[in-house]
C-alpha positions in Angstrom: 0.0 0.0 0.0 1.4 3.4 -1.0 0.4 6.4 1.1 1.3 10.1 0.9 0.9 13.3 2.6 -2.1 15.2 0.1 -2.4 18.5 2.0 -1.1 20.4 5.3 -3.6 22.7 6.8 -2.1 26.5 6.7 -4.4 28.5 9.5 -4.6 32.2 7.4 -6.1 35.5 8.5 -8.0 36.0 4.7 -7.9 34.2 2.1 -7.5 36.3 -0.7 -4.5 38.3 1.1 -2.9 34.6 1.6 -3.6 33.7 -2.1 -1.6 37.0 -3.2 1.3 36.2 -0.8 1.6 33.0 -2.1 0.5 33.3 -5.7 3.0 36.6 -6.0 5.7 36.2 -3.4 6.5 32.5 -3.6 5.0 31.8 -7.3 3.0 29.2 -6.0 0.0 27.8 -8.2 -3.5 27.5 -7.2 -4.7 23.8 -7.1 -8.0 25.3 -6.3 -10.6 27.2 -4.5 -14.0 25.8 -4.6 -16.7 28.1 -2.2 -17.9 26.0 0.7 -21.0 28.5 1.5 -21.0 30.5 4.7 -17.6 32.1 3.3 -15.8 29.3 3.8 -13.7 28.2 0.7 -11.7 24.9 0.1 -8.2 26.7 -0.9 -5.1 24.6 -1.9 -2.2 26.1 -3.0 1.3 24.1 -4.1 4.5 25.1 -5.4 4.3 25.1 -9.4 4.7 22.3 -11.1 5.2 20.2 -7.8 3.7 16.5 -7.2 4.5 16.4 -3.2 1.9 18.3 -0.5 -0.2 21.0 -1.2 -1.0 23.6 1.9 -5.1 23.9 2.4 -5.4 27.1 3.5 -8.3 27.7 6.3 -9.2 31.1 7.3 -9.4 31.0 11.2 -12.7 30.5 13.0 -13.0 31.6 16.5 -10.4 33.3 19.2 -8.4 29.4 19.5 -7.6 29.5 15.6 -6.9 33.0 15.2 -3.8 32.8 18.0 -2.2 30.5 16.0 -2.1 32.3 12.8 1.8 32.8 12.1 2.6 30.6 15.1 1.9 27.2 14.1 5.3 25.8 15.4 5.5 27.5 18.5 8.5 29.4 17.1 10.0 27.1 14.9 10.8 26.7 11.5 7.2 25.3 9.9 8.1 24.5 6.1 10.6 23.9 3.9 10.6 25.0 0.6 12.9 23.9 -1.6 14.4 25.3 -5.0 16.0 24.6 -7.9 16.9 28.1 -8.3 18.2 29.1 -4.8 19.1 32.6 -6.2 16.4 33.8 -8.5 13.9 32.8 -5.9 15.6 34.3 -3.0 16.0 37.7 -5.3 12.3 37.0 -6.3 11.1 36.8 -3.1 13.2 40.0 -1.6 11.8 42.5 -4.4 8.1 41.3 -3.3 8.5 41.6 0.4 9.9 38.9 2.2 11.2 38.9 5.4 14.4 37.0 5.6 15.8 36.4 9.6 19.2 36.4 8.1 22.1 36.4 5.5 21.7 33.0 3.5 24.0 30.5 4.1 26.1 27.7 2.7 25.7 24.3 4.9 26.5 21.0 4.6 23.4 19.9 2.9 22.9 23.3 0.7 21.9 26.8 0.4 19.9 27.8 3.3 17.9 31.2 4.5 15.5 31.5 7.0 11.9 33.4 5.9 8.9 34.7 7.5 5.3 34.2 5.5 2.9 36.6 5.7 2.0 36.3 9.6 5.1 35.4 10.8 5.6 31.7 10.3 8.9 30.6 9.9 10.1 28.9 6.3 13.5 27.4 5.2 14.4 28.3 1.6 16.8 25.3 0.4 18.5 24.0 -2.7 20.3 21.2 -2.1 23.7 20.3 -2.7 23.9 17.5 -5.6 24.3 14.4 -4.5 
């Protein structure tokens, strides 16, 4: 039996704000956004041209959600984004924005920099050294 992870839920103020953060900021695609009724909307967005996970974005319902918008780790980093293009989408993502925490960085395993979304949930940006 093969399983795999479909979609992460991604707690967001607004949806439309999120979907221009994403959409503009990181380039990702819009899987899709079917309305629900009651202002609720099924919202996934993915990396382009990606197979792995897709993040469902749900707008926060009630004072519990709403605290955790931008702190769904408690502090940590929450995704990891990785590139192809380590450069272009760290230049991409400065001219629209982006907080970065820090310089980026050569490691071990690849290019690294540390990124805040759109509420203040931490991302690694990461191309990967060839193996």
């Amino acid at each position: 039996m093969v399983h795999s992870i479909a979609s992460l839920t991604f707690l967001v103020r607004d949806y439309d704000e999120a979907l221009v953060f994403f959409t503009g900021a990181l380039r990702f695609t819009v899987l899709e956004d079917t309305p629900l009724g009651d202002g609720k909307r099924w919202v996934r967005v993915a990396p382009a041209g990606t197979s792995g996970a897709a993040l469902l974005l749900a707008q926060a319902v009630g004072p519990e959600q709403s605290l955790r918008v931008g702190d769904q780790t408690g502090g940590r980093v929450f995704l990891f984004l990785e590139t192809a293009d380590f450069w272009g989408d760290y230049d991409h993502m400065r001219v629209h924005g982006v907080r970065f925490l820090e310089e980026p960085r050569n490691e071990a395993y690849g290019w690294v920099v540390v990124f805040m979304d759109l509420y203040g949930n931490k991302w690694d940006l990461i191309q990967p050294h060839a193996v």
